[in-house]
C-alpha atoms as one frame of an Amber mdcrd trajectory, in Angstrom:
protein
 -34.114 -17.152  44.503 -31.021 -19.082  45.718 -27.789 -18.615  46.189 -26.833
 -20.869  43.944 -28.972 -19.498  40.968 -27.878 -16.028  41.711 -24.051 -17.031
  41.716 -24.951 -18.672  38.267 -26.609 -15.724  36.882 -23.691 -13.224  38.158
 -21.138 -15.885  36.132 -23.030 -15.758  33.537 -23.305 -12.097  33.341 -19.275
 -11.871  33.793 -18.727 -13.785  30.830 -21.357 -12.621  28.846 -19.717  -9.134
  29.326 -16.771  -9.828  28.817 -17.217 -11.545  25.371 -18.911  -8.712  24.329
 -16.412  -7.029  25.492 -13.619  -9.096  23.550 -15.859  -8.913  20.351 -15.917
  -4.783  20.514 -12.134  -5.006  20.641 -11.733  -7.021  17.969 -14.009  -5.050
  15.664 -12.173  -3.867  12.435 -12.096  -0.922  10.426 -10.955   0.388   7.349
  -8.588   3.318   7.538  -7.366   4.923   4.254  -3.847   6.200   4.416  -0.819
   7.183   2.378   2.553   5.938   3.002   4.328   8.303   0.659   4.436  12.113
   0.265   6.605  15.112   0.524   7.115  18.626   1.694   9.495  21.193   1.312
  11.972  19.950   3.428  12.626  17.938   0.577  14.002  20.564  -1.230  12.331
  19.803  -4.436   8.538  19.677  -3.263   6.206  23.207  -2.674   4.477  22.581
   0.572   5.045  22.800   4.524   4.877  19.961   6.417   1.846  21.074   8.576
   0.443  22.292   4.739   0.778  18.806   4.054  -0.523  17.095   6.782  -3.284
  19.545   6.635  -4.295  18.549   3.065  -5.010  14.951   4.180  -6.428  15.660
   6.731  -9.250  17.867   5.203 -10.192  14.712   2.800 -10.776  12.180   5.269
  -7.507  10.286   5.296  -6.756   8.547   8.471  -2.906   8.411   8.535   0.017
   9.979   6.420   3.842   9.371   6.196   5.358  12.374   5.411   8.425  10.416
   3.801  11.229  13.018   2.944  14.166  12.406   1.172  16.729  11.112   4.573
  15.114  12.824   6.578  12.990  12.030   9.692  10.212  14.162  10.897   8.954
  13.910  13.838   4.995  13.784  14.050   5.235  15.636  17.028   6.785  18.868
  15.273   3.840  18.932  12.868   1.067  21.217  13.881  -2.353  20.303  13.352
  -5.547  22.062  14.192  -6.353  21.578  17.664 -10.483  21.097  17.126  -9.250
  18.273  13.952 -11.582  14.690  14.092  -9.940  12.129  15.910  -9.239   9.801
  13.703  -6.247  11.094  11.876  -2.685  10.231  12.587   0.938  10.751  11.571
   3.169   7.903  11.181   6.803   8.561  11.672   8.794   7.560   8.576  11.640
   8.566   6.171  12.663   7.709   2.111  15.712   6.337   2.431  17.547   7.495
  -0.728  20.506   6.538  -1.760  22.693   5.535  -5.625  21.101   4.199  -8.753
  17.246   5.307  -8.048  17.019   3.065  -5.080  14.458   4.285  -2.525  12.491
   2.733   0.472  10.275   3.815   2.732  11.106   3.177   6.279   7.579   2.919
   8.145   7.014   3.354  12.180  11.142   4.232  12.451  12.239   5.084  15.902
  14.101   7.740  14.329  16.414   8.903  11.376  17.403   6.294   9.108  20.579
   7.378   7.016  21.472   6.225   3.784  23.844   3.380   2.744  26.501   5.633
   1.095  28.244   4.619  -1.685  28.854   0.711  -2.342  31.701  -0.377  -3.448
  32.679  -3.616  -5.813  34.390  -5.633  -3.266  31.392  -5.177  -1.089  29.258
  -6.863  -3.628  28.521 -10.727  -3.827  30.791 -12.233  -6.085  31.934  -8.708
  -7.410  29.146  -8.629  -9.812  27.784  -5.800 -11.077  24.034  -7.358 -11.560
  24.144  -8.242  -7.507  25.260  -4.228  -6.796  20.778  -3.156  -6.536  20.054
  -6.259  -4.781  22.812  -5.324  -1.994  21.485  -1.947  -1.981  18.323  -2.759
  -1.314  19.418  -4.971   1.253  21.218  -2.557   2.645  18.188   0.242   3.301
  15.804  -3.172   4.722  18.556  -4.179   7.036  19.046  -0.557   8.450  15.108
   0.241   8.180  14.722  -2.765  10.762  17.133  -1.921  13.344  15.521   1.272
  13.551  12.213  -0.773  14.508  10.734  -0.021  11.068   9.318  -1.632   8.002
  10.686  -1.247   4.650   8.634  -0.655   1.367  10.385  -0.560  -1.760   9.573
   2.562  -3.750   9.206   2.821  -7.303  11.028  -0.282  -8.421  10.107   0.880
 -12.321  11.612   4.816 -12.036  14.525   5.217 -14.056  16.854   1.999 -14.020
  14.979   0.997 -11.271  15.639  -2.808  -9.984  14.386  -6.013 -11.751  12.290
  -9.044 -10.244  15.318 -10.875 -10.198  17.380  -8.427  -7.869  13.988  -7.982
  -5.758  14.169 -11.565  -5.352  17.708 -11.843  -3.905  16.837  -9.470  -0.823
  15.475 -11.091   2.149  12.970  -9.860   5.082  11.087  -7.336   2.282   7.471
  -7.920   2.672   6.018  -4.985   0.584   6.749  -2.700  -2.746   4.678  -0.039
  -4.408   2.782  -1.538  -6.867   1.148   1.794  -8.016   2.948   5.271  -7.160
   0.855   7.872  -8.599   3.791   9.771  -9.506   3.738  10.561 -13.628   7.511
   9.436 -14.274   7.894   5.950 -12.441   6.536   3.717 -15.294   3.597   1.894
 -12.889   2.607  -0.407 -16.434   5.946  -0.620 -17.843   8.113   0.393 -20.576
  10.721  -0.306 -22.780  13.024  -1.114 -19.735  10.869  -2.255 -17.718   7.993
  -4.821 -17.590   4.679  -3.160 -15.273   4.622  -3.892 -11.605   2.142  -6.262
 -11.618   4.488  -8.626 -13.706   7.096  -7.815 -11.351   4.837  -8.814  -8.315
   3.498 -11.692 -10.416   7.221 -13.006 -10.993   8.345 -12.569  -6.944   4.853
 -14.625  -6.112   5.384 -17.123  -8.387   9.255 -17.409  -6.856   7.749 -17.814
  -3.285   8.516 -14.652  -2.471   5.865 -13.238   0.363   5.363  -9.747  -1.128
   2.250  -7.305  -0.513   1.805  -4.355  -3.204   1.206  -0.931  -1.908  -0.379
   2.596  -3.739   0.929   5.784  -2.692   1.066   9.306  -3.723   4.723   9.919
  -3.955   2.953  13.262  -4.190   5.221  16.828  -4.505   3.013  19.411  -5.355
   0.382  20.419  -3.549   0.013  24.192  -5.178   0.355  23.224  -8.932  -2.421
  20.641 -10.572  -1.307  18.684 -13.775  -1.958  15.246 -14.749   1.796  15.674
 -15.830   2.541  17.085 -11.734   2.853  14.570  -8.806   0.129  15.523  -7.214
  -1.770  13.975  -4.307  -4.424  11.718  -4.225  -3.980   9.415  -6.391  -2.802
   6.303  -4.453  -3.453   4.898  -1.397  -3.619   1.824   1.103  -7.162   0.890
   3.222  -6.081  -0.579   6.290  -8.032  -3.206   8.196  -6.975  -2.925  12.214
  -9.405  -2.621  15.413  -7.678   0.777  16.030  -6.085   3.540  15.088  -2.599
   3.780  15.808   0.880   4.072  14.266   1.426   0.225  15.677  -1.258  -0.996
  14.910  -1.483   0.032  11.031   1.842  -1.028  10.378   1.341  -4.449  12.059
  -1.775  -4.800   9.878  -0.119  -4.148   6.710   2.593  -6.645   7.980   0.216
  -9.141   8.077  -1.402  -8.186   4.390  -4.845  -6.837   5.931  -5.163  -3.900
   3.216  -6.136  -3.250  -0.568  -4.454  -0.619  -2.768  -6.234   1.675  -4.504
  -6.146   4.215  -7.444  -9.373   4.971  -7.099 -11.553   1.855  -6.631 -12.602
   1.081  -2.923 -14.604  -2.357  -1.934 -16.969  -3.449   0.506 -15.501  -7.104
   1.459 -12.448  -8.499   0.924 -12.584 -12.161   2.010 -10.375 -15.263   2.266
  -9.958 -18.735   3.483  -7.815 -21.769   1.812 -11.318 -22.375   0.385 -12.223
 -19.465  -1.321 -11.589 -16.155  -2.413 -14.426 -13.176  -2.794 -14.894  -9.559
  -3.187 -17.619  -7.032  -3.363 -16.995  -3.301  -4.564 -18.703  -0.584  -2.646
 -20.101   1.044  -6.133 -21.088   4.227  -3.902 -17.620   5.018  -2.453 -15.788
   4.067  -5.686 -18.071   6.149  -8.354 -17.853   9.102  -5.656 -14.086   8.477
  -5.702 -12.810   8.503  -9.269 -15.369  12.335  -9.551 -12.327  13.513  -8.151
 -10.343  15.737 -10.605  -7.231  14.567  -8.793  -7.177  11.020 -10.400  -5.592
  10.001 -13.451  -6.388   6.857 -14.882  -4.513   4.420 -17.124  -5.642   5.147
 -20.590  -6.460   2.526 -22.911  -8.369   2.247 -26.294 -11.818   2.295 -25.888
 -13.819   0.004 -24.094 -17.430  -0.913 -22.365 -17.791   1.140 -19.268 -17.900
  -0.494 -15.588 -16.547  -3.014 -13.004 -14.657  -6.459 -13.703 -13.141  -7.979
 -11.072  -9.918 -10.685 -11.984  -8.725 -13.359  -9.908  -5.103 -14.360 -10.712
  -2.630 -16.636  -9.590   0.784 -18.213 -10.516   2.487 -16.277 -13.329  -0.142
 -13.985 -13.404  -2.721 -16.516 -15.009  -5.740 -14.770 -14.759  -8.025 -17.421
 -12.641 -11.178 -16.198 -13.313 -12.539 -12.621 -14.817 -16.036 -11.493 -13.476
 -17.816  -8.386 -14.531 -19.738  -6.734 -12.309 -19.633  -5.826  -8.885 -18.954
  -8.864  -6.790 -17.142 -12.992  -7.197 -15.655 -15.693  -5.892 -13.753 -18.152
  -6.808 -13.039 -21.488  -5.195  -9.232 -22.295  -4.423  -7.820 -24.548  -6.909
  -5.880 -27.115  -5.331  -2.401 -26.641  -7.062  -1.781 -22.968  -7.102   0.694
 -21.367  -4.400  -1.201 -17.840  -4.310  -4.374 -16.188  -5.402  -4.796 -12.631
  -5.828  -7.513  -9.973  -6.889  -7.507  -7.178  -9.110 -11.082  -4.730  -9.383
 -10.999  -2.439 -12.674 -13.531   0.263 -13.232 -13.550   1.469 -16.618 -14.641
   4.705 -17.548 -15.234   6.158 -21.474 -13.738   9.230 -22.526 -14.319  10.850
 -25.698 -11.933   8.710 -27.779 -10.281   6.657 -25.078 -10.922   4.606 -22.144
  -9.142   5.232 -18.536  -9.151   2.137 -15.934  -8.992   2.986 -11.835  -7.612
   0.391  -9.957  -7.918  -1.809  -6.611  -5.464  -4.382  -5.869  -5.745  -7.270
  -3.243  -3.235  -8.631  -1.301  -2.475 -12.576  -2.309  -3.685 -15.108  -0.247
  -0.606 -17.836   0.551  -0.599 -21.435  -0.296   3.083 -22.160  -0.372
């Protein structure tokens, strides 16, 4: 054999390897995590942080934010097993909490975030009371980002809560909990509030780059209600090519996860083409078994899987049922989202589990 030939083959064998290489590193995952969740350092929730941490851990989560109330906990002062799986992790974070029911998670913070204090008229654009939530809010995101983290507004429908409108006004928020499985925060509206999927709906529609999150917001890890904030009942599926505290929170910056409240899918794919999803029946059925879910009730209906594509003003696209669709893009829409439902009969009523896509961006 010559030289020559050899050299070739030894090229080719570099670059062969090292696409292969390239292509291993780039291979995603999905890692389900929780964003949201207390301990009693909270003062008003019944479990230790390692408890906790513990408790996720044990039901194949792959990260946790133990978010306490101001308060920053250091995942390096929680004490895990020392034979635990690998693939579990601690994000650092903190609820910023501050005046009129305004909370938001700070996510990856380099340390503790403290809260706004009280705001004062003069402070507030034009001296209007209507502006005072939006400057809040602004407030927490500003201060969440110099402390290297991301901001996710909690519970925008617990008690007065904050309106599309003053969601609108704040700038460099990227994500608010769309589902908090929390019994009192009003997920699908009331009297004072319209659900959080209008609200998303109404920020998408006003340009407004916003991914929805599911959480826990969970309290009570020794008590089990559907009336308790328990865990469980919310969460985020992640899609990174590793497991790290960096690299989750960059994917979520970037919209590469689905919420859940119990449904979980196969494929989740998107071009300015097209739109499709498949459910992963398996994982979902085996899922909403659990006696920790609570699903939204509703008056009877046919059991199973529909799957909703819907766009500007929350026009519903295009409503499948069954297990997988896609749609094509139209051309003059500025976003297209998903929604899965699985509905399940109860004796008189109906209860719906949830997974919720993040929009693809045409604006």
């Amino acid at each position: 054999m010559s030289k020559s030939i050899v050299k070739i083959i030894v090229v080719l064998g570099i670059i062969i390897s090292a696409c292969s290489s390239k292509s291993e590193e780039r291979e995603l995952k999905w890692f389900k995590g929780n964003t949201h969740s207390h301990t009693t350092l909270s003062g008003h929730a019944d479990t230790h942080p390692d408890t906790v941490a513990l408790w996720y851990l044990e039901r194949d989560y792959n990260f946790l934010i133990l978010s306490e109330h101001n308060l920053f906990i250091d995942p390096h002062n929680v004490h895990l097993p020392e034979n635990r799986r690998e693939d579990f992790i601690l994000i650092p974070g903190e609820e910023v909490s501050d005046h009129y029911a305004i909370h938001t998670t700070g996510m990856n913070v380099a340390h503790a975030v403290f809260p706004t204090g009280p705001i004062e008229l003069k402070e507030v654009p034009d001296g209007k009371f209507d502006n005072m939530k939006s400057h809040l809010i602004q407030k927490h995101v500003d201060t969440i980002r110099k402390s290297h983290g991301v901001p996710i507004l909690n519970h925008p429908n617990w008690l007065s809560g904050a309106s599309a409108a003053q969601i609108e006004q704040v700038e460099n928020l990227h994500m608010i909990e769309l589902y908090n499985g929390h019994p009192d925060v009003n997920n699908f509206g009331n009297r004072k509030h319209a659900s959080m999927e209008i609200k998303w709906d109404s920020l998408l529609t006003a340009g407004k780059k916003m991914y929805g999150v599911s959480s826990d917001d969970a309290h009570f890890f020794q008590k089990w209600a559907e009336d308790e904030s328990n865990p469980g009942r919310g969460w985020v599926m992640v899609q990174s090519d590793e497991l790290t505290a960096d690299a989750i929170t960059n994917a979520m910056i970037k919209g590469d996860f689905y919420s859940s409240s119990g449904v979980m899918l196969d494929k989740v794919e998107m071009d300015k083409s097209s739109y499709s999803i498949e459910v992963d029946i398996e994982s979902s059925l085996n899922e909403i078994k659990s006696p920790l879910l609570v699903g939204f009730k509703t008056p009877k209906e046919d059991e199973g899987f529909s799957i909703e594509f819907i766009s500007d003003g929350g026009k519903i696209l295009k409503k499948v049922r069954g297990t997988s669709a896609k749609i094509k893009i139209p051309a003059d829409v500025n976003y297209v989202r998903a929604k899965i439902t699985y509905s399940r009969a109860l004796s008189s009523e109906s209860e719906r589990f949830y997974a919720w896509t993040q929009p693809l961006f045409l604006f």
